[in-house]
C-alpha positions, 0 to 999 in steps of 0.5 A, spaced: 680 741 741 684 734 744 684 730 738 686 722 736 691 720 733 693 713 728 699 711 727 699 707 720 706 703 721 708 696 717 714 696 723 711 694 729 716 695 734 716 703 731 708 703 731 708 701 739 714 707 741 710 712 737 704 710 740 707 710 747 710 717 746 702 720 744 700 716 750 704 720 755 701 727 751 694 729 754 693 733 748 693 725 743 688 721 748 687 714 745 692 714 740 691 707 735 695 702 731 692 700 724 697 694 720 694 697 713 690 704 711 685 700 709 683 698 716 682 707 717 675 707 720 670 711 716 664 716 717 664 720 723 670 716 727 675 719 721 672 726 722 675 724 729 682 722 728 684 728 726 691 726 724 693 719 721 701 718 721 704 713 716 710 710 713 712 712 706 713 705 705 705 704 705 704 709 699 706 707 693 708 713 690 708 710 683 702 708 682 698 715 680 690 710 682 693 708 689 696 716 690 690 719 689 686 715 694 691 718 699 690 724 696 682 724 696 683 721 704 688 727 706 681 732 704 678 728 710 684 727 715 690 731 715 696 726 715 704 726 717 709 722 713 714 718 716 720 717 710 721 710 711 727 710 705 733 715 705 731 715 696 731 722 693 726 720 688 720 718 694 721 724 697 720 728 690 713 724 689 711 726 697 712 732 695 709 732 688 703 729 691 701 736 695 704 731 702 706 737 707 709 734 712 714 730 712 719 726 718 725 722 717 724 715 721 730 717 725 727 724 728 727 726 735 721 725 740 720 733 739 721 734 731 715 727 731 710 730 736 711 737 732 710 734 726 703 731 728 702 738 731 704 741 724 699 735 721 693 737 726 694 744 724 694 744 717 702 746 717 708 745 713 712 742 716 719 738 715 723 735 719 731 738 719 733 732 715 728 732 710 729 739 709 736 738 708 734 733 703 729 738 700 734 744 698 739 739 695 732 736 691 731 743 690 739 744 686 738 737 682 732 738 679 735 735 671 737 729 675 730 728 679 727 728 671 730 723 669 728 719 674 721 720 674 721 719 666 724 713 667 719 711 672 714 712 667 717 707 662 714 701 660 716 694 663 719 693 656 722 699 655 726 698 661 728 691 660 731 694 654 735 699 658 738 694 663 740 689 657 744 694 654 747 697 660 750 689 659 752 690 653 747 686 650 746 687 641 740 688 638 741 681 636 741 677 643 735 683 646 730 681 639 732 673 641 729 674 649 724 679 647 721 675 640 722 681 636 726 683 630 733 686 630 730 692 626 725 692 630 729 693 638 735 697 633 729 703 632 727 702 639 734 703 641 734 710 637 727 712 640 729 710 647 736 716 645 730 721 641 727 721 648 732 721 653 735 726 648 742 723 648 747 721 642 749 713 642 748 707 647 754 710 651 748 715 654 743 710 655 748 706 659 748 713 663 741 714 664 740 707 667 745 708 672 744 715 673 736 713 675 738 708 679 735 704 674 740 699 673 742 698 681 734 697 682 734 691 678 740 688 680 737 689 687 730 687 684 731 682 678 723 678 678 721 685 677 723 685 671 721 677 668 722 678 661 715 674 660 712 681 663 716 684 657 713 682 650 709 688 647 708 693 653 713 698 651 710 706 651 714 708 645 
């Protein structure tokens, strides 16, 4: 059975070559480019499209509603992801949410077209990259759990990782966050309790080694202290 293809890719110059590349193969006629998984055809069209390939950037892999929307598409129509970053952690989610085929963005021609033959068929499949990096994930399990317990922090509770990692006191952080010093002093030792370490030395090593620290550095409107105030999971 011949079968269509959609490429969901917020990179348009990648989205056209991937369409070029099926437009050429007589087994993926009509091939289609959509800017957003929100513009997939429904009904019967989906039943036709018999695989989606989408870039990983389009999924958020931390947001447990947005996944399982995916996940509840992936019942209908098979899908191939293309890994847009090169983060062990994104990887670990796609696999976590039950993603079987995965391709790097910098694949061949020929592992991309057996990706989506892979997809259509209901295989798994990872491109030479991706299982390198599957096997290495495989060996680094313990630092994988952190990350992803760090993920699941509360806003503030990362907010208080991060200044710590300045060598903020307890003072200076219950001033920013309007809170007693007591009070950011029990949440500092809830914070060791959970990440099972014994002084502020090993927060300061959970933040980096989570890439916490280097995320906010790269992002640091993501972690407006007016978002902060009485959010934390702890």
């Amino acid at each position: 059975m011949q079968s269509q293809v959609i490429i969901c890719d917020q990179q348009t110059m990648y989205a056209l070559g991937s369409h070029s590349l099926l437009k050429n193969n007589p087994q993926y006629p009509k091939p289609s480019i959509i800017n957003h998984i929100d513009d997939l055809p429904i009904g019967s069209e989906v039943e036709y499209s018999r695989v989606l390939v989408i870039d990983s950037a389009m999924l958020e892999t931390n947001k447990r509603q947005s996944m399982a929307k995916i996940m509840a598409l992936k019942e209908k129509i098979p899908i191939m992801v293309v890994l847009n970053e090169q983060d062990d952690f994104v990887l670990y989610q796609l696999i976590e949410n039950g993603m079987s085929v995965i391709v790097s963005r910098d694949v061949s021609k020929q592992e991309w077209l057996k990706g989506v033959e892979m997809a259509k068929n209901n295989k798994v499949f990872f491109s030479t990259t991706i299982a390198n990096k599957v096997f290495a994930l495989v060996n680094n399990m313990s630092e994988i759990q952190l990350i992803e317990k760090v993920e699941d922090l509360s806003i503030y509770d990362k907010y208080v990782l991060i200044r710590i990692c300045q060598e903020a006191s307890s003072k200076e952080i219950a001033k920013e966050l309007k809170y007693s010093k007591r009070t950011i002093e029990g949440h500092r030792t809830k914070l060791m309790q959970l990440f099972e370490v014994k002084n502020v030395a090993g927060l300061v090593k959970v933040a980096c080694l989570s890439k916490l620290y280097r995320h906010y550095l790269s992002n640091p409107g993501l972690y407006d202290i007016t978002l902060c105030a009485k959010t934390s999971a702890l």
